[in-house]
C-alpha atoms as a printed R data frame, in Angstrom:
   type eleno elety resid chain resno       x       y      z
1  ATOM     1    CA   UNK     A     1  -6.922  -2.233 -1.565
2  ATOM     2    CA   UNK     A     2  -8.815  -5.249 -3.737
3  ATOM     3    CA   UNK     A     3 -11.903  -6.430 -3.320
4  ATOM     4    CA   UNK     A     4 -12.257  -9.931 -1.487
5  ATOM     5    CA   UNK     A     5 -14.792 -10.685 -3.751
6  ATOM     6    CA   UNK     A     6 -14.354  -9.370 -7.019
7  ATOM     7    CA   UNK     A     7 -10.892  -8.022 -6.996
8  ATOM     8    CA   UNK     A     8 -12.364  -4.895 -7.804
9  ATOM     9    CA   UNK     A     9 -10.926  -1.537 -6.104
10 ATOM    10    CA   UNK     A    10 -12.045  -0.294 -2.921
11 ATOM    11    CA   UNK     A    11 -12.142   2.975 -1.366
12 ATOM    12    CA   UNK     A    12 -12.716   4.763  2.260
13 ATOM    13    CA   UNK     A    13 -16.186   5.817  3.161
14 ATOM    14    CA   UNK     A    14 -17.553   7.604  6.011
15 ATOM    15    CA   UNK     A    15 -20.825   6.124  7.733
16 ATOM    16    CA   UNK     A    16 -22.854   6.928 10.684
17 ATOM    17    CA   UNK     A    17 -25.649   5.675 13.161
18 ATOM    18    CA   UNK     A    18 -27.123   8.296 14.889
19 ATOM    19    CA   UNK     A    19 -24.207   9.417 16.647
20 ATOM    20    CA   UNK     A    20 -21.820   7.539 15.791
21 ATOM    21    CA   UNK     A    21 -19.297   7.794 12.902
22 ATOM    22    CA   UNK     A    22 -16.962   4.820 11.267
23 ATOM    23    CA   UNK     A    23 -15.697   4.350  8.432
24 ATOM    24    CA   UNK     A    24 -15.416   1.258  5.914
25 ATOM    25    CA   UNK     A    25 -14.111   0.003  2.646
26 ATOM    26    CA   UNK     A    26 -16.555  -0.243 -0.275
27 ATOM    27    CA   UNK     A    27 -15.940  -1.992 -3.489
28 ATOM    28    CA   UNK     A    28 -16.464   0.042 -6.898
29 ATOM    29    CA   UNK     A    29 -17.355  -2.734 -8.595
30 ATOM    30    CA   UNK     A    30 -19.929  -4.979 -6.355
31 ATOM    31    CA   UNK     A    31 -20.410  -2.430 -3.432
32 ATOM    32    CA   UNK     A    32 -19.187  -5.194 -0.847
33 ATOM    33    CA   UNK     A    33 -18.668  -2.839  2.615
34 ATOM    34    CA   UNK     A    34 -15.553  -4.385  4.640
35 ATOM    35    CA   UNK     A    35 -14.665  -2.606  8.393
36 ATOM    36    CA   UNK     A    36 -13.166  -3.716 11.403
37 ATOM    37    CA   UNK     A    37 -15.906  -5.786 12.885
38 ATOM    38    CA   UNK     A    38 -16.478  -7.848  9.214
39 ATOM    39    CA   UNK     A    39 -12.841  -8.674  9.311
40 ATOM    40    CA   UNK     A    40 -12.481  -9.536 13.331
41 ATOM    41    CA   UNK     A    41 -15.469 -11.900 12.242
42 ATOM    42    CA   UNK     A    42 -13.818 -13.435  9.242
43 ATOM    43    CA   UNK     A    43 -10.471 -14.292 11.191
44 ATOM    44    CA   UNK     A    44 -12.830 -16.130 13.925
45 ATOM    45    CA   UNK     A    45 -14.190 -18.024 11.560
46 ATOM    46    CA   UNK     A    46 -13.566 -21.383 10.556
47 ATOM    47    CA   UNK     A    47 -11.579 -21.666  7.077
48 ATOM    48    CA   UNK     A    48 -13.799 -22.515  4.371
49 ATOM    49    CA   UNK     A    49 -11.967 -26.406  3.867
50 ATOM    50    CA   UNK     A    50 -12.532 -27.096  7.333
51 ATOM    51    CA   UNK     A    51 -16.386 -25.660  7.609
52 ATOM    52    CA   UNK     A    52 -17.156 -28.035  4.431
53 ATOM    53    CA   UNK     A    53 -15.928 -31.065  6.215
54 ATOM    54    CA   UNK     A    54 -17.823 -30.130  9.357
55 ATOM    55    CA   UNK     A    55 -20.934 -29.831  7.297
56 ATOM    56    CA   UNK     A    56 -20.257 -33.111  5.437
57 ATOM    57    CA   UNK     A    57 -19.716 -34.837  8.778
58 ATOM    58    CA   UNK     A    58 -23.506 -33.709 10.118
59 ATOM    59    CA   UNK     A    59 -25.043 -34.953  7.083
């Protein structure tokens, strides 16, 4: 998989909270963590063209 960022390569690592275990991608090169929730979040999200002309409209 490629970095988002940096189009560096990523890899699997394991995590945990207390009791609870997930795992995530994490970018050699800038350390950028992607999982599940990060990406859910991202496709919510507006696209970046349309959250510049919503910002240029407030102003």
């Amino acid at each position: 998989m490629k970095c988002p960022k940096c189009s560096g390569l990523m890899y699997v690592e394991r995590l945990s909270d207390f009791f609870v275990i997930f795992h995530v991608w994490k970018c050699i090169n800038c350390g950028a963590l992607i999982d599940k929730t990060i990406l859910e979040n991202q496709k919510r999200s507006l696209p970046p063209i349309e959250a510049l002309k919503t910002v240029s409209k407030t102003k």
